[in-house]
N, C-alpha and C positions, 0 to 999 in steps of 0.2 A: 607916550607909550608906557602903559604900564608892564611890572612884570607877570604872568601868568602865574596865579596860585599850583601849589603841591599839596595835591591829597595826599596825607599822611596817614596810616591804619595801623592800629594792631589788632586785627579781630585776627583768630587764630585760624589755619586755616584756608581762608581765603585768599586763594589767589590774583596776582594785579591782573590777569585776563578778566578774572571773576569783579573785581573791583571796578576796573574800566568798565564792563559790561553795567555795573548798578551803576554809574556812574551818567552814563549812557553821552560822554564827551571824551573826546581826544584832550589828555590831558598828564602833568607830572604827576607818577603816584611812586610813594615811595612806600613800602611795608617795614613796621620794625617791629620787632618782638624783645622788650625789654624782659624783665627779671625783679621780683620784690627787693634785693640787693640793692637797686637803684634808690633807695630812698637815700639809704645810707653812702654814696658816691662809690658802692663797690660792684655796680651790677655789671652783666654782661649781654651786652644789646646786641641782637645781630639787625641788617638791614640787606634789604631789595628794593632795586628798581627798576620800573619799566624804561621803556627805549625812551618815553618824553622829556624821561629825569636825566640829567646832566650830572658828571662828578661833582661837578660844583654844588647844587643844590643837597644832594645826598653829605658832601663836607659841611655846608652850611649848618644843615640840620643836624650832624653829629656834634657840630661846634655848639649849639645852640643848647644841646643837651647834655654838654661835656661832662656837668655836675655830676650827673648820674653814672658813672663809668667809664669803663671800655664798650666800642663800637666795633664789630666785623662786618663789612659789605661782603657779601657772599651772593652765589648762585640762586636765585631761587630753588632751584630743583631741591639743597641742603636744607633751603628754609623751615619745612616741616619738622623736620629731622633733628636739624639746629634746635630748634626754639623748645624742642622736647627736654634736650641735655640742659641746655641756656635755661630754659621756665622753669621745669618739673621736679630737677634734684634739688632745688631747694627746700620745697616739703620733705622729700626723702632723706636730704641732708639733717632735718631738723628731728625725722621718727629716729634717724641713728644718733643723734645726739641726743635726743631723750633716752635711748634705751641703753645708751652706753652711761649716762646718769643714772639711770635705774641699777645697774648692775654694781656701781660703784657706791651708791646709796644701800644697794643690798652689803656690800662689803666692809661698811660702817662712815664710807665718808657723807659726811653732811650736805644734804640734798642744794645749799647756794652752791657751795664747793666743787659738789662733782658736777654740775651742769659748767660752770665755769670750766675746771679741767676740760671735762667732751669737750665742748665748743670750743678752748683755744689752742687742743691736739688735732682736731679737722681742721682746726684756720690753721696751723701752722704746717699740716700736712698735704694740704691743699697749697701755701704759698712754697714747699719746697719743690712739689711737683711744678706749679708754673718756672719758679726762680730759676732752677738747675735744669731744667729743660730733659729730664731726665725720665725713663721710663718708669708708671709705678710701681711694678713689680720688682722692678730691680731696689727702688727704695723699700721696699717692703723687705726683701730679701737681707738688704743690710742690716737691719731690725731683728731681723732673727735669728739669735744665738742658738748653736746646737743645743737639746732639751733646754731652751729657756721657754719662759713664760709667753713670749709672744709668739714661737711657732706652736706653744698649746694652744692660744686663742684664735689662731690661724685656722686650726685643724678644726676648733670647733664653728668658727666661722663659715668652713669650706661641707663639714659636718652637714648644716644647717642649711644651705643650699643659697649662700650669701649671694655670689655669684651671679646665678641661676638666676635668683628671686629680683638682681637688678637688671639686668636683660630680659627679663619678662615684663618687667616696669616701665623700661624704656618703648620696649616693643609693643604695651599696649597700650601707651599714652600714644606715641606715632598714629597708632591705628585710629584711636580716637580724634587724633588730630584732621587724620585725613576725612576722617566720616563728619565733621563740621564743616567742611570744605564742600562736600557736596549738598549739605544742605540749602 
């Protein structure tokens, strides 16, 4: 008796009905949606499975992939939604950490320098958000001294429709997400 194989996916999108359907067998499928971070052992994978798939199988496979990250088993229903924040801010992580380079580079610091700076104020403001379990605006608020420098940068951040512009980000990648799903 051998064990039944696990179709494993990450097309984007595609749902395990949608899966089982091309599949056209009753069978374990699990959906993951890793993250380019994974290369480097910092990604954050989310996963789904349908009814065939056992916790067991879904630990196996997180185990198997440990290298790469953290694992969330989540809802399907999140999945799309998930795999938007989990996929997508890491390009957009990467245009604010160019352009916060740029502006540091326009300021006079040297173009290895400030990209070094950006990048290790989003990792380290990103690991206090996870660490401290804390709200980010409340961190943010601690950050800002009355007329200090960072509630200008605030102002012109909020100015510019920072926000705004990442909510529309999220909300058109989702959409794009769903519309590969029906193809």
């Amino acid at each position: 008796e051998g064990d039944a194989f696990c179709l494993v996916s990450m097309a984007a999108g595609l749902s395990l009905a949608r899966l089982a359907e091309m599949t056209g067998i009753a069978c374990p499928i699990v959906r993951i949606m890793p993250n380019t971070p994974c290369a480097i052992g910092k990604g954050m994978t989310l996963v789904v499975k349908n009814e065939y798939a056992g916790e067991a199988q879904a630990d196996e496979l997180c185990a198997l992939l440990a290298a790469a990250g953290e694992f969330d088993v989540i809802e399907e229903s999140l999945m799309d939604a998930g795999s938007v924040i989990s996929g997508c801010v890491g390009a957009w992580a990467q245009m604010f950490i160019e352009a916060l380079a740029d502006g540091a580079v326009e300021a006079g610091v040297p173009r290895a320098k400030a990209q070094r700076y950006a990048a290790g104020a989003v990792l380290g403001a990103a690991a206090l958000t996870l660490e401290s379990g804390r709200h980010p605006g409340r961190l943010k608020d601690e950050v800002c001294s009355p007329a200090g420098s960072t509630i200008a940068g605030v102002h012109a951040l909020e100015r510019a429709g920072l926000r705004g512009a990442a909510m529309d980000a999220v909300a058109a990648a989702f959409a794009r997400t769903r519309e590969m799903g029906k193809q």
